[in-house]
C-alpha positions as CSV (number, residue, x, y, z in Angstrom):
1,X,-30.1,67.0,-1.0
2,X,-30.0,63.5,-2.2
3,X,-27.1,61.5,-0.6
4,X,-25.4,58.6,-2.3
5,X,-24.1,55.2,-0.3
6,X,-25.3,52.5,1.5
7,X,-27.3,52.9,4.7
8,X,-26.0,50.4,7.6
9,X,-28.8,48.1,7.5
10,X,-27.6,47.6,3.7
11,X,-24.6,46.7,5.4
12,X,-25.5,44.3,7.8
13,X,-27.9,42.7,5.4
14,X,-24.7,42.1,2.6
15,X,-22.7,40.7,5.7
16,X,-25.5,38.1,6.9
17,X,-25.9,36.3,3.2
18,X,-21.9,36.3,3.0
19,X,-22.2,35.0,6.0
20,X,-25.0,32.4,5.1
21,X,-23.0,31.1,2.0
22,X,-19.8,30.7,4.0
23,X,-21.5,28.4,6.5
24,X,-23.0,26.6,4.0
25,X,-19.9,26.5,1.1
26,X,-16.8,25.8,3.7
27,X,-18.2,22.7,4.8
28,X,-18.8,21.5,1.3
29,X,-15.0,22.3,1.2
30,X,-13.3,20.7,3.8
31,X,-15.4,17.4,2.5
32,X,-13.9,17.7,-0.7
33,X,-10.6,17.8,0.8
34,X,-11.1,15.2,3.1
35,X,-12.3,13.0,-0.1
36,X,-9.0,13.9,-2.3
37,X,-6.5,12.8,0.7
38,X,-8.9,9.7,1.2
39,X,-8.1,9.0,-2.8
40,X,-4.8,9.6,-3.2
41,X,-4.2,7.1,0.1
42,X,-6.4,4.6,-1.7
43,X,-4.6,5.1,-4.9
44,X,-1.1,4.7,-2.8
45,X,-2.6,1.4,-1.5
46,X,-3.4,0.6,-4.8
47,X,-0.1,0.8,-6.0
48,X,1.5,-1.0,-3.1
49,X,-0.9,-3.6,-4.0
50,X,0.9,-3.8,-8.0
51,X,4.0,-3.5,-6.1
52,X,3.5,-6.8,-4.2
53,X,2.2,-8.9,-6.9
54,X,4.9,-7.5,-9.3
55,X,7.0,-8.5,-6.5
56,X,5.7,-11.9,-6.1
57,X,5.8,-12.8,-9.7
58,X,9.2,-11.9,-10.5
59,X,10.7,-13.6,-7.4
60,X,8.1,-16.4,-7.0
61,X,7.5,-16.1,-3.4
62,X,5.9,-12.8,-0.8
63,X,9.0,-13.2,0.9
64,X,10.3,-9.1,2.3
65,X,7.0,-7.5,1.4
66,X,6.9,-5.0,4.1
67,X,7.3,-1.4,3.6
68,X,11.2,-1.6,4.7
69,X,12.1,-4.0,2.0
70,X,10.5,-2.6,-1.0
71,X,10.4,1.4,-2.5
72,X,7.3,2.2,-1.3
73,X,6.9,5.8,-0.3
74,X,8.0,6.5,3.6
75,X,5.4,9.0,5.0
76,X,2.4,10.2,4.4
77,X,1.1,13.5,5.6
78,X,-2.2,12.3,6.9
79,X,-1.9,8.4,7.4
80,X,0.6,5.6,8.6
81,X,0.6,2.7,6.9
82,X,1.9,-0.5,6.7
83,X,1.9,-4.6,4.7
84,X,1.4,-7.4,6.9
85,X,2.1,-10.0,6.7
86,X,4.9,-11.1,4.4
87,X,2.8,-13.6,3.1
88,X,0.1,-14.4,-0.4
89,X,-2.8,-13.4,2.6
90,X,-1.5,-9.6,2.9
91,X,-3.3,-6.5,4.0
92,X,-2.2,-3.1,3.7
93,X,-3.8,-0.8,6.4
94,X,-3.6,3.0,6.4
95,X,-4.2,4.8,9.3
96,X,-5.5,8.4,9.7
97,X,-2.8,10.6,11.6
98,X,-4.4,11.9,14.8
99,X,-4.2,15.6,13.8
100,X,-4.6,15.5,10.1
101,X,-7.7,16.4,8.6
102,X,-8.8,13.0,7.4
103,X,-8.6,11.9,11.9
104,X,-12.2,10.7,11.7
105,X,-12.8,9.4,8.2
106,X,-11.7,5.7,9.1
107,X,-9.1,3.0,8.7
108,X,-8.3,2.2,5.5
109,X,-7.8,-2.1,4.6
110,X,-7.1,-3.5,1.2
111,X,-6.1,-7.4,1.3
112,X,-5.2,-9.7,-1.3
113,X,-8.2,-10.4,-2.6
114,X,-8.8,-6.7,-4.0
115,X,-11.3,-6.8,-0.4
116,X,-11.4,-2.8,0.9
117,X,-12.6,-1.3,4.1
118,X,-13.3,2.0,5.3
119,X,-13.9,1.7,9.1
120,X,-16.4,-1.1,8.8
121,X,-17.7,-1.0,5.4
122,X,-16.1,-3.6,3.2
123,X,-16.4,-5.1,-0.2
124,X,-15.1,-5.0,-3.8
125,X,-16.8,-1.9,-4.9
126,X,-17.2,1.5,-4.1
127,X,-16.5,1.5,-0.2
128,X,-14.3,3.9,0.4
129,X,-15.7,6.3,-1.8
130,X,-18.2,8.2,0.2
């Protein structure tokens, strides 16, 4: 009699590559994640930054640029941020929140002269992409 199935050491050899890919794909994951909330802060800060200027040149001055005088958006799920100081030499900083998912990926800077930082790499390019 010929029996049809799997045998357990099939089994157990289907479980261990599942269980290779898995360790291998859900870090992969949690990077990509931790890169999209990285952008979208970025692109935030980016439009803070048009917000400022716009600001500037309509009323001549950087008079009331922090975050409590203009519309810019009150939380953010994974960072605090803030504009200081009121003044053509601004920075925006953003934060990580402690228990988000982007905790250890680095401060976020981006000044008036278009300068960004992540943690301690800064220029005009491509430095908080990673």
């Amino acid at each position: 009699m010929h029996n049809k199935g799997f045998t357990l050491v099939e089994m157990m050899i289907v479980i261990a590559v599942i269980g290779v890919l898995a360790a291998i794909a859900y870090p992969n994951y949690q990077n990509s994640i931790i890169k999209t909330k990285r952008t979208e802060m970025m692109t935030e800060m980016q439009n803070i930054a048009n917000k400022i200027e716009s600001r500037k040149l309509a009323e001549g001055n950087y008079n009331n640029i922090g975050i409590a005088s203009q519309n810019f958006p009150a939380n953010n799920p994974n960072y605090t941020y803030s504009v200081a100081p009121a003044t053509s030499k601004w920075v925006i900083t953003a934060t990580p929140i402690a228990t988000s998912i982007v905790a250890n990926d680095g401060t976020l800077t981006l000044d008036h002269t278009g300068q960004k930082c992540r943690g301690a790499a800064c220029g005009k390019g491509n430095e908080w992409q990673d």
